[in-house]
C-alpha positions as CSV (number, residue, x, y, z in Angstrom):
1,X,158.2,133.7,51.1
2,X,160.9,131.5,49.4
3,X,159.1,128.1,49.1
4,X,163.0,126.1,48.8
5,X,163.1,127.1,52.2
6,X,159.9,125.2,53.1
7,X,160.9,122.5,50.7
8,X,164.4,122.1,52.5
9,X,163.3,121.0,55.5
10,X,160.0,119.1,55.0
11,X,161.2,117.5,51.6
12,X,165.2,116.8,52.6
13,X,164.7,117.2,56.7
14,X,167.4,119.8,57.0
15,X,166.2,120.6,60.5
16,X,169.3,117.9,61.4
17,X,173.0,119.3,61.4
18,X,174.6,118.5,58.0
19,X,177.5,117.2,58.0
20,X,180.3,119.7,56.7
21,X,182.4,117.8,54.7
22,X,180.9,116.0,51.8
23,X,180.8,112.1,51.1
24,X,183.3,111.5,48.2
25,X,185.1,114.0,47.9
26,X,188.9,114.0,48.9
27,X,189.2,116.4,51.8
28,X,192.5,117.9,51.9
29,X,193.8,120.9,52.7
30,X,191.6,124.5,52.5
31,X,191.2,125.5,49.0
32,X,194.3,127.7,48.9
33,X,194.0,129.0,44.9
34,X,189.9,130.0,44.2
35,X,189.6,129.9,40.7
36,X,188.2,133.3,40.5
37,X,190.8,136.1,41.3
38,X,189.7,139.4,43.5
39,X,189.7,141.3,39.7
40,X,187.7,138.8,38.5
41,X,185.8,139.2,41.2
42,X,184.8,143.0,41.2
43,X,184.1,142.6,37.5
44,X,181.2,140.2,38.1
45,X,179.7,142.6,40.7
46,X,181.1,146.0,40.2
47,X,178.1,147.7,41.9
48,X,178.0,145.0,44.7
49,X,177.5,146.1,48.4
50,X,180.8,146.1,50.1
51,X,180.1,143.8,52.7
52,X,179.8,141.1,50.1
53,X,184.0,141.2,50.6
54,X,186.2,139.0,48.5
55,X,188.3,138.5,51.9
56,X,185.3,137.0,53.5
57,X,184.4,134.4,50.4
58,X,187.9,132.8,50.7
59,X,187.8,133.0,54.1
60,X,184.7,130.9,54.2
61,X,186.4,128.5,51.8
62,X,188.0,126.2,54.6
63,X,184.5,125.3,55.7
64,X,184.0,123.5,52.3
65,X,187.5,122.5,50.7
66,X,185.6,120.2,47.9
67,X,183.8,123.8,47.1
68,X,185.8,124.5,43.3
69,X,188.6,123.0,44.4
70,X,186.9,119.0,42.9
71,X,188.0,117.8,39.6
72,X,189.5,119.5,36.6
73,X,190.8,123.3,36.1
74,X,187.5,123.2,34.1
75,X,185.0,121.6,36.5
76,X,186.7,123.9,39.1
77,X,186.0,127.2,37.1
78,X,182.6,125.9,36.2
79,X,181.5,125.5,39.9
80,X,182.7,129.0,41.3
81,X,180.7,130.8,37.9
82,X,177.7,128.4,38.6
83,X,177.9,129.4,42.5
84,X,178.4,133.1,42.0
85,X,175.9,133.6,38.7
86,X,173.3,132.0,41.5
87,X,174.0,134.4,44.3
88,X,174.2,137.2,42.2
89,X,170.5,135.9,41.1
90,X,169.5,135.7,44.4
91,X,170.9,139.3,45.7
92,X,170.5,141.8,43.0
93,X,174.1,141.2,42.0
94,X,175.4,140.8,45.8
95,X,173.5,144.3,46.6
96,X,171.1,142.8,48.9
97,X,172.0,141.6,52.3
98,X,168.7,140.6,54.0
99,X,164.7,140.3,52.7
100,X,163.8,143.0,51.2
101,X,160.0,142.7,52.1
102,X,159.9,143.2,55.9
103,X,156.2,142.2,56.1
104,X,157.6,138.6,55.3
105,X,159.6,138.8,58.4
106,X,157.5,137.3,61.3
107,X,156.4,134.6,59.0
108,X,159.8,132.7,59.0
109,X,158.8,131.3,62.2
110,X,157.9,127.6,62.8
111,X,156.9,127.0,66.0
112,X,156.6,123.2,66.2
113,X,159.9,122.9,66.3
114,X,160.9,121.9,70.0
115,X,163.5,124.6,70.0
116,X,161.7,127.2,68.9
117,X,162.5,130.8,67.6
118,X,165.2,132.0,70.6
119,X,166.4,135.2,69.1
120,X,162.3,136.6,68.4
121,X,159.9,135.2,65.8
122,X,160.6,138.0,63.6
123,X,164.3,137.2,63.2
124,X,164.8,134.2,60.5
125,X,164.2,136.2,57.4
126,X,166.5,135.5,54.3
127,X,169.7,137.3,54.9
128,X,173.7,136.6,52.7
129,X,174.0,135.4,49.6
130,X,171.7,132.3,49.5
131,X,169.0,134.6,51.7
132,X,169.1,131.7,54.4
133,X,165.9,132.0,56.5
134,X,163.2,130.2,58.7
135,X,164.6,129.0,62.0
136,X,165.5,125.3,61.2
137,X,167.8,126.2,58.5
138,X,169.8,128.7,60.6
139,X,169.8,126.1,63.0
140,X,171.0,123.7,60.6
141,X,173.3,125.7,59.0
142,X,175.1,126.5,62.7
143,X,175.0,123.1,63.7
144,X,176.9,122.0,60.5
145,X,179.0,125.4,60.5
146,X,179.9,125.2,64.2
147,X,178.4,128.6,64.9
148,X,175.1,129.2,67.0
149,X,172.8,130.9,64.2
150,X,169.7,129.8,65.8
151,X,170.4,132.2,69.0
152,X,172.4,135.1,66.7
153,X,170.8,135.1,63.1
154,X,171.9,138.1,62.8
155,X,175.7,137.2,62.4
156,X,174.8,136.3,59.1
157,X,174.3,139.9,57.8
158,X,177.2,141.1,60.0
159,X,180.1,138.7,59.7
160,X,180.9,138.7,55.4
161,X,182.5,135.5,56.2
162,X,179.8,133.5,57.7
163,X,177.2,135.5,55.8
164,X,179.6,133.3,52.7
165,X,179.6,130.0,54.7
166,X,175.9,129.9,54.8
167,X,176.2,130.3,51.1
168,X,178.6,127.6,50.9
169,X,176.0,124.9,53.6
170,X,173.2,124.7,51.3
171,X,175.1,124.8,47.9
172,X,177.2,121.8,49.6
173,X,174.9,119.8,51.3
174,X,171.2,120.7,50.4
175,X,169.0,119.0,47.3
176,X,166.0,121.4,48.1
177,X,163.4,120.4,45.5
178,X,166.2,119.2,43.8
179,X,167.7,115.2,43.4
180,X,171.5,116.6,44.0
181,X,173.2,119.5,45.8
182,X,174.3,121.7,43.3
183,X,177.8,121.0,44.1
184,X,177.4,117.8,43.1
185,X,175.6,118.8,39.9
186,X,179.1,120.7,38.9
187,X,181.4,118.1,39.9
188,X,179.4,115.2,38.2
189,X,178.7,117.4,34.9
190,X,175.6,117.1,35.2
191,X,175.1,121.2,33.7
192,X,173.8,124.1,35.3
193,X,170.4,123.5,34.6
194,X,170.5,121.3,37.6
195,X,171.7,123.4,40.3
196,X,168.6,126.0,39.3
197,X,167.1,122.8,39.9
198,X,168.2,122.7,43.6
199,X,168.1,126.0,44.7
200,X,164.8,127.1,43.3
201,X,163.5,124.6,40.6
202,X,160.0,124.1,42.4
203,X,159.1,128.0,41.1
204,X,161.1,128.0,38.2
205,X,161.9,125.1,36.4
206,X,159.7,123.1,33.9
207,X,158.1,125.9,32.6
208,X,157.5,127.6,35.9
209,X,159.4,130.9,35.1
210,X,161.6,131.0,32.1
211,X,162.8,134.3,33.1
212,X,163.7,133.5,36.3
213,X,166.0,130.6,34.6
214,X,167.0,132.7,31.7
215,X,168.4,135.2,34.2
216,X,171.0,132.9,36.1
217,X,171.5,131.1,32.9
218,X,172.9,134.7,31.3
219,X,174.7,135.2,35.0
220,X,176.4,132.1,34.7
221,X,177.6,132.0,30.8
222,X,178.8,135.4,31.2
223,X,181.1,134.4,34.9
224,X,182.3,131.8,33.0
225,X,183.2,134.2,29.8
226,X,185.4,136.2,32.9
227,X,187.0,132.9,34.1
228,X,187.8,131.8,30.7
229,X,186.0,128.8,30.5
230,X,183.4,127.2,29.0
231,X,180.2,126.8,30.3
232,X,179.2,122.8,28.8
233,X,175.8,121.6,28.2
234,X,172.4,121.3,30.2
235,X,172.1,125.0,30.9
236,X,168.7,125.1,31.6
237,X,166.1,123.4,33.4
């Protein structure tokens, strides 16, 4: 049981929509040029599952335009390594596409909620890149995304591009245990260190599990070796 998950919505009250685009940041037109290319791509995760497509990360890009698209050439790089050396952290290297441990599954339930579990109490178990789960963060992340995850959880491990956009909701617009979405971590320069911070700093950081940290900080300095750029300072957390 992923305890950011818990900490999402009791600790930053996620059960709310989220707003899709994000306070401060100039939102023009769809990030047209990702900083990482397709090559690039398949050399960070050359044994990924193929429904982790290229085609359906930039696709999902227009949900998020600020999304490595804010500041410098640099800051831009920086953010698509930080973003992908996480999800390759949190999915084997993009191999997994839902929970592993099924006996987890029914547990992803809360029921005081007023709208419940709809699609079964067994069906808001972490699934895409971020392993989104327990009910009010697929409903938050349809409410902000415009798509009804709450009633179809399951599009999230059969669509590649929304499976990416629900990716793209919580590195945008969630703190978790946290003080800043890791988006904002990147585009402030505030280091990687803090978006491990955000996604799963409760477990890990401080101490918690050095591994843990050492293994997206090793993800991230060697995305950013691919993109060409380096990776600055506050690695770790």
């Amino acid at each position: 049981m992923s305890l950011r998950r818990i900490l999402t919505a009791f600790v930053t009250g996620t059960a709310a929509a989220v707003a899709v685009l994000i306070p401060g940041v100039a939102h023009a037109a769809p990030n047209a040029e990702f900083p990482v290319s397709e090559d690039q791509f398949n050399q960070m995760f050359p044994g990924r599952n193929q429904f982790y497509t290229y085609a359906g990360l930039t696709d999902a890009l227009g949900a998020y335009p600020g999304f490595a698209n804010t500041g410098s050439d640099t800051v831009k790089k920086q953010e698509a390594a930080a973003f992908l050396a996480n999800v390759s952290h949190e999915t084997g290297g993009l191999v997994y596409i839902v929970e592993q441990n099924t006996a987890n599954y029914p547990h992803y339930c809360d029921t005081s909620r007023p709208y419940g579990c709809p699609a079964g109490n067994d069906q808001y178990y972490g699934r895409g890149p971020i392993q989104l789960s327990w009910n009010f963060n697929y409903k938050a992340a349809g409410d902000s995304l415009g798509i009804d995850l709450l009633n179809n959880p399951s599009l999230v491990a059969q669509d590649p591009a929304v499976s990416w956009k629900t990716g793209l909701w919580y590195w945008n617009t969630q703190s978790g245990p946290g003080t800043m979405t890791p988006h904002d971590a990147m585009v402030d320069e505030r280091g990687f260190g803090e978006t491990i911070r955000s996604i799963n700093g409760s477990i890990e950081c401080n101490g918690g599990n050095p591994a843990q940290v050492q293994s997206r900080v090793d993800a991230y300095t060697r995305f950013a070796g691919i993109l060409g750029v380096d990776p600055g300072g506050n690695l770790s957390c």
